[in-house]
C-alpha positions, 0 to 999 in steps of 0.5 A: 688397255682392256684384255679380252676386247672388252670394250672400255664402256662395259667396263665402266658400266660393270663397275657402276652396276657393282658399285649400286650391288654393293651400295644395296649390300651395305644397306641391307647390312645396316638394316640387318645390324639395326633390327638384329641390335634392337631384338637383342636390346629387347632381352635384357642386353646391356649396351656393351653386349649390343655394341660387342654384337654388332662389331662382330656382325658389320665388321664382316660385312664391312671387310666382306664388301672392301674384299667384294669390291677390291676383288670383284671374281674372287667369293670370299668376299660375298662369303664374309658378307654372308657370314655378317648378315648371318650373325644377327639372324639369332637375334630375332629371337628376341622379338614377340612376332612368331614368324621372326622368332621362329626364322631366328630359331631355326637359322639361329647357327647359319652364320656357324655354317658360314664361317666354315664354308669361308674358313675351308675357302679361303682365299680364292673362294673355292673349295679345294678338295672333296673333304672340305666341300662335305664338310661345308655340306654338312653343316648347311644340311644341319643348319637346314634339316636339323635347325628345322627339327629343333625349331618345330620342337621348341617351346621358348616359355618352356625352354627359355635359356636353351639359346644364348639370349635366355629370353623366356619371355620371347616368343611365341614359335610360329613353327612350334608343332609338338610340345614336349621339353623332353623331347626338345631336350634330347633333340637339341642336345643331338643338334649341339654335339653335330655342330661340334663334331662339323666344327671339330671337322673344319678344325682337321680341313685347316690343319690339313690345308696347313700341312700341305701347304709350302711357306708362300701358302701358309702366308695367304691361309694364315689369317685362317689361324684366328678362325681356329680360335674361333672353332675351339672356343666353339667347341670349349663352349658347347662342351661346357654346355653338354657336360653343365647345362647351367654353365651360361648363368655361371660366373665368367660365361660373360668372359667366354662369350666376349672372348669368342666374340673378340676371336670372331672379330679377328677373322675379318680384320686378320683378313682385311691385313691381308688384303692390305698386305697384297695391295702394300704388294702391289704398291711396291711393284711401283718401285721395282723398275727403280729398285732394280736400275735401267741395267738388271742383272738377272740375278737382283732382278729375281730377288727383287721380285722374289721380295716383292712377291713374298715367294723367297723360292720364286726362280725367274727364267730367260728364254734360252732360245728355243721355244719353250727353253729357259735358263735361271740366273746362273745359266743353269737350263731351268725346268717348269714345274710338273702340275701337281708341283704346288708350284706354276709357271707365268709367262712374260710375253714381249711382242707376243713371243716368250722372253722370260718365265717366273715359277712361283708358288700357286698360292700367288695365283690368288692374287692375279693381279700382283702376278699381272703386275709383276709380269709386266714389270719384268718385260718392262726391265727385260725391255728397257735392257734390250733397247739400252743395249741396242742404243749403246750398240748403235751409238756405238757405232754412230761414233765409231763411224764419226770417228772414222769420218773425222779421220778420214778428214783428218788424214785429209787435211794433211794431206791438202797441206803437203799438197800445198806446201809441196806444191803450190807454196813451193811454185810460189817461192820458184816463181818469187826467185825467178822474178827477182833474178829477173829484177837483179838482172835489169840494168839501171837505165831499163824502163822505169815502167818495166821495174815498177811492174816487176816490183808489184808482182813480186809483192803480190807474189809474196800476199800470196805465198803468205795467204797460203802459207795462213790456209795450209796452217789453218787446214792444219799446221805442219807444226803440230805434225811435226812437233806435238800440241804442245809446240802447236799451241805455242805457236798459235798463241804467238801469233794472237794478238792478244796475252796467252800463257800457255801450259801443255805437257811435252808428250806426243797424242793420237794425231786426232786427239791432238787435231781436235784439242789444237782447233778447241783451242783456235776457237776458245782463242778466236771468240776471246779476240773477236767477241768477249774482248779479254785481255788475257787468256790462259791454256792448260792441256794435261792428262788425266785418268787416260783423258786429255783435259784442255782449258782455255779460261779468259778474262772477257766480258762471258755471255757466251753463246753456246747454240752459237755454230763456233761452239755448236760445231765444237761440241760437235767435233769434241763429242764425234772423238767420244769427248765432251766440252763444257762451257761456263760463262756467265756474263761479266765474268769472263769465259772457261772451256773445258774440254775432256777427250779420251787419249788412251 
C-alpha cells in the first residue's frame, strides 16, 4: 500500500529513474577514481599510495551511493558522494594538461570543505543551526575565492612541493597570472591557517551538537567522532607545515599521511555500521509481534519497543479516552513532550482514531521508516489484543448460551422422564392390572377366543411398558438422578451386552456435568458394541485438578470415525459444557475416549 495516493506505477518508475542516477553516479565515480589514480601514479606514487587513495575516494562514494540508495529523501548520502568524487580532484595536479592541472589547483581542498558540510549534517542532511550553516559557508567561499587567489598565483616549477604531490615537473598552471614565489608564499600561507581555523570551527559545531544532545542522539551522531579525528589530523598536519615548511620530506610524514587517510576511511565505514545498525533495527521489528506474544502487557510492550528502537527513555502511551489524553503503563496520565523538548510524540492511528502514542527521542525521526514500523507494530498488537479480547468475550458468551441451551435441555429431559414415569408408564402398569383381574376373574368355561384376546393384550401392554421403560432411561435414567454417575454407569453397563469394568468415584457432580459424562459413555459403549466389535471395555471416571476425566478404552478393531455424527455431536456436546474430548484409535489397536469436563 502507497501513502499520499501515489499510485503504484510512479513508484516503480522513481525507483528505476533512481536506480539509472545511481548507475550514472557510480560510473562517474569510477572514472573520477581512474584518472585521479592515473595522475597521482604520474608523480612518483607508489602503488600502495595509489591503492590508500583510492580506497578513500570510492569507499565515500561506495557508502554514499548504498546510503543514496537506501534513504533516497535523506542528503547525506549524495554528500558522501560528493565528499568521493572530491578527493581525487587534487590529484589532476599531477597531469601536464594546464586547464586539468589548474582545476586540481584551485579545487585542490573541496573534498575538505565537503566533508565539513557532511560531518556538521549528519545524519538527516540538514544543517541544524545557524553556526554550522556558516561554517559550511566559509569553507566553500575558501575553497572558491581563496583557491582561486592561490591557483592564479601559483607557479608549480617554482613551488613545486607547496602540495601534497610535490610534482615540480607538473604543470603548466593554465590559471597562472603573476609570477612571484614571494607572493604565493604569504598567499598560500594565509590559505593554510583559514583552512585550519574553519576546520577548528567544525571541531567546536561536533562538540556543540554532542553536548546538546541526549543519549539516543549521540548514538546517530557518534560515527561523527571519526571525523574529529580526522579534523585534528588536519590540523597537526597544517601546524606542522606553518611551523616547518619541510616537514612533508621528513621521516615519518609517510606515517602522518596514511594515518589521516585511514581516519578519513573510518568516516564512511563508521557510516555504513550505522546504516546497517538501523537496517538490524528494522529487521528486529519483525520479531516484535513474536517477542511480545498475542497478549502484551502494556509494560513489555514498551520495553520491547524502547530495545528495538535503542531509545531506553522511549515511554508508550494508551488513549485515555478523550481525544488527545493518553495514560503510560502504570496508569499514570502521560504527558506529550513540549516542541523544544528534544523529545517528539508519533501517533498510532487504528481505523483513523488515536490509540496510542510513542514519545521518543527526535533523533529516531531520522530514521522514519523504523518509527513507521514501529508504529505500525504497535497497532498490529494493540489490535490483535483487542480482537482477543472481543473473541474470548464473544465465545465466552457463545458458551454460556450453549450452556444454558443444554440445561434447558436438560432440565427438560427430566422432566419428559417424570412425565413418563409418572404418567403414561404409571397408566400403563394400572391398565396391565386391570386386565389381569380381568383375566383372574374369567371362569374356566368363558371362551376361549375371550381368554386368547386378553392374553395377547396383556403382553402387548407389558412391550410397551418396557419400551417405555427403555425411552424414559434413554431421555434420561431416573438412576442417575437419583444416585449419581457412579450408579448410572453401573447400571448401563449391566445391561451391555458385552464385558464392562467399571471404575467411577462415589461423589455426586453438577447434574449437567454428569448427564454429559453418562451419554459419553452410552456412546464410547454403543460404537464399541455395534462397530469396533470388542470384546471388553473399561470405564474410568475420577476427578482431577476440578476437571472430571472419563475414559472409556476397548479392545476393538479402532479405525474410528472421528467426522462420524456419534462423535461429531459428542464433541459437540463435551465442548458446549467447556470440556474437551480426545479420541485415539488407530485402526487394529482398539479405541480410547477421553473426555475432560470442567466440575468445579
Amino acid at each position: 500500500m502507497t501513502n499520499g495516493g501515489t499510485r503504484p506505477g510512479q513508484v516503480v518508475r522513481d525507483r528505476w529513474r533512481l536506480r539509472a542516477r545511481l548507475t550514472l553516479w557510480a560510473g562517474l565515480s569510477l572514472s573520477a577514481g581512474a584518472l585521479g589514480a592515473w595522475a597521482y601514479a604520474r608523480t612518483g606514487a607508489s602503488t600502495a599510495d595509489v591503492v590508500r587513495d583510492l580506497a578513500v575516494g570510492w569507499s565515500f562514494a561506495g557508502a554514499g551511493l548504498v546510503a543514496w540508495w537506501r534513504r533516497p529523501a535523506n542528503r547525506t548520502g549524495p554528500l558522501m558522494l560528493a565528499e568521493g568524487l572530491t578527493w581525487f580532484l587534487g590529484n589532476l595536479q599531477g597531469t601536464s594538461v594546464p586547464l586539468l592541472f589548474a582545476v586540481g589547483a584551485w579545487w585542490e581542498a573541496l573534498n575538505m570543505a565537503v566533508l565539513a558540510h557532511l560531518l556538521l549534517a549528519f545524519p538527516d542532511g540538514r544543517l541544524g543551526t545557524r553556526f554550522a550553516r556558516s561554517v559550511v559557508t566559509a569553507g566553500y567561499g575558501l575553497t572558491a575565492v581563496g583557491g582561486l587567489l592561490r591557483a592564479a598565483v601559483y607557479d608549480p616549477a617554482a613551488s613545486g612541493g607547496s602540495t601534497y604531490l610535490t610534482c615540480a615537473d607538473c604543470g603548466p598552471n593554465a590559471l597562472l597570472v603573476v609570477h612571484d614565489p614571494a607572493l604565493f608564499d604569504a598567499v598560500d600561507l594565509g590559505y593554510r591557517w583559514l583552512g585550519a581555523l574553519i576546520t577548528l570551527a567544525c571541531v567546536v559545531a561536533l562538540v556543540r551538537r554532542w553536548r546538546v544532545s541526549c543519549p539516543a542522539r549521540r548514538r546517530v551522531l557518534l560515527p561523527a567522532w571519526a571525523a574529529v579525528a580526522v579534523a585534528v589530523a588536519f590540523i597537526g598536519w597544517e601546524a606542522a607545515y606553518a611551523l616547518a615548511p619541510e616537514f612533508p620530506g621528513r621521516p615519518g610524514a609517510g606515517t602522518v599521511l596514511l594515518l589521516s587517510d585511514l581516519s578519513q576511511v573510518s568516516v564512511p565505514i563508521a557510516f555504513a555500521a550505522g546504516l546497517l545498525r538501523m537496517r538490524l533495527h528494522r529487521a528486529a521489528v519483525g520479531g516484535l509481534v513474536v517477542e511480545v506474544g498475542a497478549h502484551p502487557t502494556p509494560h513489555l510492550l514498551q520495553s520491547a519497543i524502547a530495545r528495538v528502537m535503542g531509545d531506553p527513555s522511549l515511554r508508550l502511551g494508551l488513549g485515555a479516552g478523550a481525544p488527545g489524553t493518553y495514560v503510560d503503563p502504570d496508569g499514570r496520565p502521560l504527558p506529550l513532550p513540549a516542541p523544544d523538548s528534544g523529545r517528539t510524540a508519533t501517533a498510532v492511528e487504528s481505523r483513523g482514531k488515536p490509540v496510542a502514542v510513542l514519545v521518543h527521542d527526535t533523533a529516531l525521526r531520522e530514521d522514519p521508516g523504523l518509527v513507521t514500523a514501529v508504529a505500525a507494530t504497535v497497532r498490529l498488537c494493540l489490535e490483535n489484543t483487542r480482537l482477543g479480547a472481543e473473541i474470548a468475550r464473544r465465545t465466552e458468551e457463545a458458551r454460556a448460551r450453549h450452556s444454558r441451551l443444554l440445561e434447558t435441555a436438560e432440565r427438560e429431559r427430566r422432566r419428559l422422564e417424570r412425565d413418563l414415569h409418572d404418567g403414561a408408564q404409571a397408566r400403563l402398569v394400572f391398565a396391565l392390572m386391570a386386565l389381569r383381574r380381568l383375566d383372574a376373574g374369567l371362569s374356566r368355561g368363558a371362551d376361549p377366543v375371550l381368554r386368547g384376546t386378553v392374553a395377547e393384550a396383556d403382553r402387548l401392554l407389558r412391550q410397551a411398558l418396557s419400551d417405555l421403560r427403555d425411552i424414559a432411561h434413554g431421555i434420561h435414567p431416573a438412576v442417575l438422578e437419583r444416585e449419581g454417575l457412579g450408579p448410572a454407569v453401573t447400571s448401563l453397563a449391566e445391561q451391555s451386552a458385552i464385558p464392562v469394568v467399571v471404575a467411577v468415584e462415589p461423589r455426586r457432580l453438577p447434574p449437567l456435568i454428569e448427564s454429559t459424562a453418562y451419554f459419553t459413555v452410552c456412546e464410547a459403549l454403543s460404537n464399541a458394541s455395534k462397530h469396533a466389535g470388542a470384546r471388553a471395555v473399561s470405564v474410568m471416571a475420577r476427578v482431577t485438578g476440578g476437571r472430571l476425566v472419563v475414559e472409556v478404552t476397548d479392545d476393538g478393531s479402532g479405525g474410528a470415525d472421528r467426522a462420524g455424527s456419534g462423535l461429531r455431536g459428542l464433541t459437540d456436546r463435551v465442548a458446549a459444557v467447556g470440556g474437551t474430548l480426545h479420541v485415539e484409535s488407530a485402526a487394529g489397536s482398539g479405541t480410547r475416549i477421553r473426555a475432560e469436563l470442567p466440575c468445579a
